[in-house]
C-alpha positions as CSV (number, residue, x, y, z in Angstrom):
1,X,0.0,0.0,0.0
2,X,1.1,3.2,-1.2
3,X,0.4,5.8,1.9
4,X,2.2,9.0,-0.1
5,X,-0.8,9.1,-2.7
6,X,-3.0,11.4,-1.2
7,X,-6.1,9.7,-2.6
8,X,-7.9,8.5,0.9
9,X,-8.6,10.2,4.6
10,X,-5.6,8.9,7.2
11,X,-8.5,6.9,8.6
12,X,-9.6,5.5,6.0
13,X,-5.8,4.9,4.9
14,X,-5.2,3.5,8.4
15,X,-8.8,1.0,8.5
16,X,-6.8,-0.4,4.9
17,X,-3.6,-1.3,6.0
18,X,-4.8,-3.1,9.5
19,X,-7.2,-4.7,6.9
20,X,-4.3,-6.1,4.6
21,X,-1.8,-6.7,7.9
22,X,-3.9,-10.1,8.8
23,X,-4.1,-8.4,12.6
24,X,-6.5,-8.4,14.6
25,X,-8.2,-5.1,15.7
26,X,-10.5,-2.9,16.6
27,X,-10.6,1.1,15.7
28,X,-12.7,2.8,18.1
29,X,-13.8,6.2,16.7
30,X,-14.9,8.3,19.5
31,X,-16.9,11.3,20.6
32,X,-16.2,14.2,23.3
33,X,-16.5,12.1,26.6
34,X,-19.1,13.4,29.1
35,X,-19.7,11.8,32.8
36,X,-23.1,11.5,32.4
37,X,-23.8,8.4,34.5
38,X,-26.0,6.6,31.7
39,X,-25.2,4.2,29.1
40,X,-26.4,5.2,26.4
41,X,-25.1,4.9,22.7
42,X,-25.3,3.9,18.9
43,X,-22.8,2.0,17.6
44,X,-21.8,2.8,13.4
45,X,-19.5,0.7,11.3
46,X,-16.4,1.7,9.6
47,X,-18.7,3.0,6.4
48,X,-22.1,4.8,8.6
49,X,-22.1,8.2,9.2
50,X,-21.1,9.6,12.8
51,X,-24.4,10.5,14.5
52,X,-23.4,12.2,17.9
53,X,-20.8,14.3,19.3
54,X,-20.6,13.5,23.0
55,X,-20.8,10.4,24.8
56,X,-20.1,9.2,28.3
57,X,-17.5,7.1,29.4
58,X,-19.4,4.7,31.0
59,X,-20.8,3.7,27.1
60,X,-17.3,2.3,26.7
61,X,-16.6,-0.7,27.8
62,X,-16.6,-4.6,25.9
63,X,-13.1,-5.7,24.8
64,X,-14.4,-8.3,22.7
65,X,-17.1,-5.8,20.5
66,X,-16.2,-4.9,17.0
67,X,-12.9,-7.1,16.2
68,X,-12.0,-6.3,13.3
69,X,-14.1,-3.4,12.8
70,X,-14.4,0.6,12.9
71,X,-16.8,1.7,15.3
72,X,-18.1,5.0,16.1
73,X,-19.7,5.4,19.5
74,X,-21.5,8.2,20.3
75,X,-24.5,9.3,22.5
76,X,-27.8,9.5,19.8
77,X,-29.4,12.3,21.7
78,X,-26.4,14.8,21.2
79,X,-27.3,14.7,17.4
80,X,-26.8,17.8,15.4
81,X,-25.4,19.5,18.4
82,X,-23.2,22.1,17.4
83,X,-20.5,21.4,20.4
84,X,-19.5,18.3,22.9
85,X,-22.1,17.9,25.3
86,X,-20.6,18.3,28.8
C-alpha cells in the first residue's frame, strides 16, 4: 500500500492497512467524553455516518465488541449539536 498518494482520509488509509496486515483489531472512533452516569449509545460501522458528538464514558466498555471493525460510538441524543455535550 502506497500511503504517499494522497487519494484517501488517514483513517480510512489507516482501516486499509490493518485490513491487509492479517491483525487483529479494533478502531474505536470516539466522541467528546461526558460523565453523564448513563449508558447510552449507537454504535456505526467503519462506512455509517457519525451521528453524535458526546458520549459518556461509561458507554465504553466490551473488549471483545467490534474485532476487526471501525466503530463510532457516540451518544444519539447529542445529534446535530453544534458542540461536545458536557
Amino acid at each position: 500500500m502506497n500511503l504517499g498518494t494522497g487519494t484517501g482520509t488517514t483513517a480510512v488509509l489507516a482501516d486499509q492497512l490493518l485490513a491487509e496486515s492479517g491483525l487483529t483489531y479494533t478502531t474505536l472512533r470516539l466522541p467528546w467524553p461526558n460523565d453523564r452516569p448513563e449508558v447510552n449509545y449507537t454504535l456505526t460501522h467503519r462506512h455509517d455516518q457519525f451521528v453524535g458528538v458526546s458520549g459518556s464514558r461509561r458507554s465504553i466498555a466490551d473488549p471483545s465488541l467490534g474485532t476487526n471493525d471501525s466503530l463510532g460510538i457516540d451518544d444519539p441524543t447529542t445529534e446535530g449539536a453544534a458542540r461536545p455535550v458536557y
